[in-house]
C-alpha positions as CSV (number, residue, x, y, z in Angstrom):
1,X,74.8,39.3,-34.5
2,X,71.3,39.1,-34.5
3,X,69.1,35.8,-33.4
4,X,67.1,33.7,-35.2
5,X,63.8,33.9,-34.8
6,X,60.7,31.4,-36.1
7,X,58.6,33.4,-38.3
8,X,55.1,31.3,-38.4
9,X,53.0,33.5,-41.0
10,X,53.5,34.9,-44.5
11,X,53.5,38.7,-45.3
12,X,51.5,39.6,-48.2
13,X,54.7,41.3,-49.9
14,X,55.3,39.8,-53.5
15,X,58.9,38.6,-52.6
16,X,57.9,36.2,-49.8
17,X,56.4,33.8,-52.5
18,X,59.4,34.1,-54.8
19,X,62.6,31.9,-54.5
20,X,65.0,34.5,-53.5
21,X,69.2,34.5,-52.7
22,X,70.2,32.4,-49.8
23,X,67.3,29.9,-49.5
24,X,67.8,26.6,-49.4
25,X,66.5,23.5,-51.5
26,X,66.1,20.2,-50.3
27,X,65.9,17.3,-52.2
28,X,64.8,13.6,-52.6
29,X,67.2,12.7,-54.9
30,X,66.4,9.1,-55.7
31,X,70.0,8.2,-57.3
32,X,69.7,4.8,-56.3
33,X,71.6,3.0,-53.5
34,X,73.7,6.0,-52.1
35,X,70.9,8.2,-51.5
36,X,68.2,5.0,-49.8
37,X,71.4,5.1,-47.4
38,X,71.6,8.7,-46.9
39,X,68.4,8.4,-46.2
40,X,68.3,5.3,-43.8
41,X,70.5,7.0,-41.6
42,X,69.3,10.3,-41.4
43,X,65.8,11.8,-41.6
44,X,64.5,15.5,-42.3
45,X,61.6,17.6,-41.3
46,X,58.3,16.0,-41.1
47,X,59.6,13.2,-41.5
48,X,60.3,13.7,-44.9
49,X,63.6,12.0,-46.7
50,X,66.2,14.5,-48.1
51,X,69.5,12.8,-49.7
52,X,70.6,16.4,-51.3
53,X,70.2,20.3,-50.4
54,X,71.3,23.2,-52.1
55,X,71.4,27.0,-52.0
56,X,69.1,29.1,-54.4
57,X,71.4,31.8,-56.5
58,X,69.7,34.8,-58.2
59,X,71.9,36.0,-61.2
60,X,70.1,38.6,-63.2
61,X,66.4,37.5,-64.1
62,X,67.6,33.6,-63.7
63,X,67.6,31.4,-60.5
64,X,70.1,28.8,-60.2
65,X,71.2,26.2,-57.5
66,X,74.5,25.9,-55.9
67,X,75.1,23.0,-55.2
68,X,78.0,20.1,-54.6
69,X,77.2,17.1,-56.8
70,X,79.0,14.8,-59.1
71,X,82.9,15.7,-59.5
72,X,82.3,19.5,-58.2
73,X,80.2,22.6,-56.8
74,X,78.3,23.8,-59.7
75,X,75.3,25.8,-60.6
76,X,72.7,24.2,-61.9
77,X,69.5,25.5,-63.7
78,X,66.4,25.7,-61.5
79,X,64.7,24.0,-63.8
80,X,67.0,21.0,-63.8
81,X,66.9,20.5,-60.6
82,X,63.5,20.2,-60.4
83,X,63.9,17.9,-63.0
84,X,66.3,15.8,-61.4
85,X,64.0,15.0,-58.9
86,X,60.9,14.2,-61.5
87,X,59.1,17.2,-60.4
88,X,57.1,19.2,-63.0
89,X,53.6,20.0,-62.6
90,X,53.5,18.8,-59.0
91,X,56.0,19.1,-56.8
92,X,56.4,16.2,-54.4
93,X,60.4,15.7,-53.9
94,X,61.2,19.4,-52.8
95,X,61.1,21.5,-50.3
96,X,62.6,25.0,-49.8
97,X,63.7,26.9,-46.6
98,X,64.4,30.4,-46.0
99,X,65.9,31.8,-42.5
100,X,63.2,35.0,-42.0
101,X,65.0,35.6,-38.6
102,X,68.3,36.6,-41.0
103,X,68.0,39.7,-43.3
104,X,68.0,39.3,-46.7
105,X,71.7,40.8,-47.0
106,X,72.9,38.2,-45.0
107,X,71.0,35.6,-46.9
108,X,72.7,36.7,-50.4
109,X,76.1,36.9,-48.2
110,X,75.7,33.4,-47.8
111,X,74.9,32.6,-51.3
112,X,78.4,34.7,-52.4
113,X,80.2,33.1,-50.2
114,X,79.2,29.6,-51.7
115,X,80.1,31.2,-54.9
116,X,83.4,31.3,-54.1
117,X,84.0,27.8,-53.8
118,X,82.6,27.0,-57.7
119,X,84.5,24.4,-59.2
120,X,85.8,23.1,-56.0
121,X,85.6,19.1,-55.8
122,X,83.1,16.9,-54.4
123,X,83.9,15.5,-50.8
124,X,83.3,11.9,-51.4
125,X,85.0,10.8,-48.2
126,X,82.8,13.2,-46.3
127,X,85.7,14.7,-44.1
128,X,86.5,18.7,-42.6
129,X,88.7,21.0,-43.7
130,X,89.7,19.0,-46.6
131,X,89.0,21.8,-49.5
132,X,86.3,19.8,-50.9
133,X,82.5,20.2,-50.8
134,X,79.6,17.8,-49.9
135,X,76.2,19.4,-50.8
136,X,75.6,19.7,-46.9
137,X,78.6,20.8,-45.7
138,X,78.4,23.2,-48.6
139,X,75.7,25.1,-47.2
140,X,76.5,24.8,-43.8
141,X,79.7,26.8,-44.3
142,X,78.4,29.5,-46.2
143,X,75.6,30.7,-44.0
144,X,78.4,29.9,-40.9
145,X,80.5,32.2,-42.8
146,X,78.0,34.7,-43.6
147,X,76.7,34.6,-39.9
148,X,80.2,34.8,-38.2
149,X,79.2,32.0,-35.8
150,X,77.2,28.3,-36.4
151,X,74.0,28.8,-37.6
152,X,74.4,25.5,-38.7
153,X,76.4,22.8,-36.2
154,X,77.8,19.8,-37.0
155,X,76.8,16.9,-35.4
156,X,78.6,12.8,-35.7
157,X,78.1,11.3,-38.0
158,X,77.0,7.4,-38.8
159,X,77.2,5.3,-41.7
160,X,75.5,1.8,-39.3
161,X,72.1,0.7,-39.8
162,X,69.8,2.0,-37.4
163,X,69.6,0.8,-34.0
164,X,72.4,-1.5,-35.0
165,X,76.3,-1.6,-34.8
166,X,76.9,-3.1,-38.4
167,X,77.5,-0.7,-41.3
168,X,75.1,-0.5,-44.0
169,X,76.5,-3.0,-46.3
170,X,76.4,-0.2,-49.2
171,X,78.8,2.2,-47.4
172,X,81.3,-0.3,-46.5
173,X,81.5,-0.8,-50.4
174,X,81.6,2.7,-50.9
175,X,84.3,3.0,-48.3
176,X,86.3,0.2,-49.4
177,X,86.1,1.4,-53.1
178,X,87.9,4.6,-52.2
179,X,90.1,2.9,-50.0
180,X,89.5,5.0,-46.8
181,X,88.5,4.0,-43.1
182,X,84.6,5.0,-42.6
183,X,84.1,8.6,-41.0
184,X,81.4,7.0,-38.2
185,X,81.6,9.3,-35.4
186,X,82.9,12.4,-37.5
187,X,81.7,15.8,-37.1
188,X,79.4,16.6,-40.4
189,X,76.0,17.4,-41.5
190,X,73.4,16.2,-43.6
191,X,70.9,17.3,-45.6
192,X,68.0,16.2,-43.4
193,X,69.6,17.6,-40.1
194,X,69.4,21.1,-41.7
195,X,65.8,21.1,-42.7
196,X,65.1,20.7,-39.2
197,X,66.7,23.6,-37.7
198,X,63.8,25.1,-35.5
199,X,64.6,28.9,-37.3
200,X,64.1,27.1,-40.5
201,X,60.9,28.6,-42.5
202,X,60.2,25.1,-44.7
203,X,57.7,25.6,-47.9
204,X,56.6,23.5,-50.3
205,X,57.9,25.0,-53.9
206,X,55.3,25.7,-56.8
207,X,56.8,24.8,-60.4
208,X,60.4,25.9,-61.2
209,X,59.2,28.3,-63.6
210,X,57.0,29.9,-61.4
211,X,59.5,30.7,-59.0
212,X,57.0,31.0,-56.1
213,X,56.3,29.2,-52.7
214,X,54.0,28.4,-50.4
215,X,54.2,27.5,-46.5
216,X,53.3,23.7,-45.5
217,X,50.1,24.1,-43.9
């Protein structure tokens, strides 16, 4: 299988500024509590806060997201996601990322492969194996899949406020409400780990109907 590589520069083909199969978007979600503690506990790419990611889907001459949210893995309209986030004319809450050092097939392999798990539900306890998606875990497993080895690894995970050994009082009500112990110290992933994987092209995206991207300077 081949290596990842970092590619630092843009080609001057047409396709390298459009949203293609097999990226990925990440996302400030601002949903409230949930995601401030996502955030809290985890931190992405320059810094930047990510409580969401997803993986761009071309289906004919439309762009869609896959992603795990709410009750289940969905698509969602490219346009609604950038919504979700409050991002029109300028985009401030999203970034996308593109392996360059994986071919293109592989990059739509991975997007099939989280095709197949459509409809499956939402991982709200946050555990392997289980047959149920968070929107990290999502995306880790398809391009792990695609790959035939872990692109993506998981690492353990922690639910305590930072340099401390007390839970953030907002997941121990989350916890408590479904009735199940809290994961610290399981293997998972998040969507801030991800964005900083050192093969990870990161750009900032243009409008959702422009379907283009440029690279952070």
């Amino acid at each position: 299988m081949m290596g990842l590589i970092l590619v630092s520069c843009l080609s001057q083909q047409e396709d390298e500024f459009t949203l293609r199969s097999g990226d990925i978007l990440f996302q400030d979600l601002n949903c409230g509590p949930l995601c401030d503690a996502i955030e809290t506990v985890t931190w992405g790419t320059g810094g930047r806060d990510f409580s969401h990611c997803g993986l761009v889907v071309e289906r004919g001459d439309s762009i869609y997201v896959l992603e795990a949210i709410g009750e289940k893995v969905q698509l969602t309209p490219l346009r609604r996601f950038f919504a979700r986030s409050g991002d029109t004319d300028r985009v401030e809450n999203i970034l996308a990322g593109r392996f360059d050092g994986l071919s293109h097939e592989l990059r739509e392999k991975a997007a099939q492969i989280g095709l197949r798990e459509l409809g499956k539900p939402y991982d709200d306890v946050f555990l392997p194996n289980n047959d149920a998606w968070y929107c990290s875990e999502l995306v880790a497993y398809a391009y792990n899949e695609a790959a035939g080895r872990a692109v993506f690894e998981p690492a353990p995970m922690t639910f305590r406020a930072p340099g401390s050994q007390t839970f953030l009082p907002v997941w121990k009500r989350y916890f408590d409400s479904l009735k199940v112990e809290i994961p610290e110290g399981m293997p998972g992933f998040n969507p801030g780990a991800l964005s900083r994987h050192p093969a990870l092209r990161v750009f900032i995206p243009l409008r959702a109907e422009d379907h283009e991207i440029t690279p952070i300077p």
